[in-house]
C-alpha positions in Angstrom: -49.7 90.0 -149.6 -46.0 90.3 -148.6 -44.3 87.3 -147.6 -42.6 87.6 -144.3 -39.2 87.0 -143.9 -37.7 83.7 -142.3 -35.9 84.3 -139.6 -33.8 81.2 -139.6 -31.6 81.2 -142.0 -27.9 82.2 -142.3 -27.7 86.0 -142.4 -24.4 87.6 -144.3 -24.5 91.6 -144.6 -21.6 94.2 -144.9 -22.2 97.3 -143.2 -22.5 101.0 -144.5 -19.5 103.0 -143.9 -21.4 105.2 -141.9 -23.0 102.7 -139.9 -19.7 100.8 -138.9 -18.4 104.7 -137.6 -21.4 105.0 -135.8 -20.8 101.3 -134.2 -17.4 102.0 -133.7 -17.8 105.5 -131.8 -20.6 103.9 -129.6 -18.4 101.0 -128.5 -15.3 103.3 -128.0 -17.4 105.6 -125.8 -19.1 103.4 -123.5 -21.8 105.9 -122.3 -24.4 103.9 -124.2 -26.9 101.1 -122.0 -25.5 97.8 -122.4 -28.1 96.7 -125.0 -26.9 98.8 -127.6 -23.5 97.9 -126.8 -24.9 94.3 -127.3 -26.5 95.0 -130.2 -23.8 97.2 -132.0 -21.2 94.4 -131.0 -23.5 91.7 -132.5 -23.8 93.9 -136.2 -20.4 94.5 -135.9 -19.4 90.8 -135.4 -22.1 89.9 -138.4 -20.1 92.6 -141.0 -17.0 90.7 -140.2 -19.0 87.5 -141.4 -19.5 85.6 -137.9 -22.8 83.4 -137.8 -25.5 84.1 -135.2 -24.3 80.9 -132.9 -21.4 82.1 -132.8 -22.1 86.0 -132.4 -24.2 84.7 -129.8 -21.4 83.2 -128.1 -19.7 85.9 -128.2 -22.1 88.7 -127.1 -24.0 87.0 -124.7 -26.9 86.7 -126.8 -29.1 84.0 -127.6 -28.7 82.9 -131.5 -32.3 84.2 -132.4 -31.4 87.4 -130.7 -28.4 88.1 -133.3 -30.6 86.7 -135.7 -33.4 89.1 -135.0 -30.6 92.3 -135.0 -29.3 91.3 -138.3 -32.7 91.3 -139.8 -33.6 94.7 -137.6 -30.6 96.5 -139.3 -31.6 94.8 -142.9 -35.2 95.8 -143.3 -34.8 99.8 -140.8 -31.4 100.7 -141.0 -29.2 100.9 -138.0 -31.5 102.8 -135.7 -34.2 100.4 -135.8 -31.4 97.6 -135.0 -30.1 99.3 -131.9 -33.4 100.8 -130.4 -36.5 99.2 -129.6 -39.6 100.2 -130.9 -41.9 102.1 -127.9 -44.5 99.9 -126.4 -48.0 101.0 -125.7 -48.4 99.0 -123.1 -52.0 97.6 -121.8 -54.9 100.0 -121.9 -56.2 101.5 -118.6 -59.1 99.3 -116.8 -61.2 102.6 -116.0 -61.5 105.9 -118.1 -60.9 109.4 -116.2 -64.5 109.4 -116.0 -65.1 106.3 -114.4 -62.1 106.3 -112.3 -63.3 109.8 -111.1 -67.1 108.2 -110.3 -65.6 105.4 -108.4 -63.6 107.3 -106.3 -66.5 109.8 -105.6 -68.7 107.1 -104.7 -65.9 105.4 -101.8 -65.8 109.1 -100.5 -69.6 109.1 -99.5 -71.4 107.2 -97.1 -71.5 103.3 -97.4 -74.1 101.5 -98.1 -76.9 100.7 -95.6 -76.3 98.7 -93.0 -72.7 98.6 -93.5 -69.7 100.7 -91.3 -67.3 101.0 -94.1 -66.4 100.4 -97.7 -64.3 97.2 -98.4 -63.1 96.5 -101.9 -65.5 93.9 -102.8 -68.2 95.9 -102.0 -66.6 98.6 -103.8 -66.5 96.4 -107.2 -69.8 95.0 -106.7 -71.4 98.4 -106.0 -69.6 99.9 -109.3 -71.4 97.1 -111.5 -74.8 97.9 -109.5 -74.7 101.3 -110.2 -73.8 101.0 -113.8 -70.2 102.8 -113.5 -68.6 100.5 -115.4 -69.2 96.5 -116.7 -67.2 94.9 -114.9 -64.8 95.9 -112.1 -62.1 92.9 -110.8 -61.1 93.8 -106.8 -57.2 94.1 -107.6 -58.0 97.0 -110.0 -60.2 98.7 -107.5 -57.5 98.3 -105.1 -55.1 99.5 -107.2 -57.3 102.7 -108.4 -57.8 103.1 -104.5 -54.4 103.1 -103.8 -53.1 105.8 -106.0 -55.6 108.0 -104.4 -54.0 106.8 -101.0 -57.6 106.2 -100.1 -58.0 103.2 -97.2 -62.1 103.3 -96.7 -61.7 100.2 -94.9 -59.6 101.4 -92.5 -61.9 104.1 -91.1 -65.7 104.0 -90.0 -67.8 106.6 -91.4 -68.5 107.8 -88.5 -69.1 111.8 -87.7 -68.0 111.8 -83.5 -68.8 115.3 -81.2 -66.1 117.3 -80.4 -66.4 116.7 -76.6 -65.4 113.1 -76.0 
């Protein structure tokens, strides 16, 4: 088992020569987001042998912040200490499938004895029939509103042409 790195204590790194001319042309520049300014000013200040507190100072950083780029650049190499890994982000509350279902079932008629679909009666309906397990009302509202469907807003109602 690999032991995992403290993150607290002093930090002291030169960096490559290829790394400082990649630091230096991205701070020249300017056309970079302010975070990887940030960051490349933060390795910079650690190869000329600042401390995190005071990098942090400087940068606008919090001290575990530096901290975290120093160790970032140590253990991936300057790319992994200027960019941030991609985030995947919470999984989706309904599959295609389900989503699909749902918004099949709010385009029919409502239940007996009601005028329209509300969204309780939406999430309750989806657990009756078995769609899915469980279906919380902001999600259904949400799912309806990237349909731009508003049952609640109309009555199901078929009128004659001649009124």
């Amino acid at each position: 088992m690999k032991k995992k790195q403290s993150y607290n204590v002093k930090l002291k790194f030169k960096l490559k020569a290829k790394d400082r001319k990649r630091i230096k042309e991205i701070l020249s520049r300017g056309r970079e987001s302010v975070r990887v300014i940030k960051r490349a000013r933060v390795l910079e200040l650690f190869h000329q042998g600042h401390t995190s507190p005071t990098i942090s100072e400087y940068v606008g950083v919090t001290a575990d912040t530096a901290r975290r780029i120093g160790w970032n650049y140590l253990s991936g190499g300057l790319e992994r200490a200027l960019d941030e890994k991609s985030r995947p982000g919470k999984e989706r509350a309904f599959k295609e499938a389900e989503a699909q279902q749902i918004i099949a079932m709010v385009c029919s008629d409502p239940p007996e004895g009601r005028a329209r679909w509300t969204v309780r009666l939406i999430s309750r309906e989806v657990v009756k029939r078995g769609i899915v397990k469980f279906a919380a009302r902001e999600t259904i509202r949400i799912l309806l509103k990237t349909h731009d469907l508003k049952p609640w807003r109309e009555k199901n109602v078929v009128r004659s042409r001649t009124q």
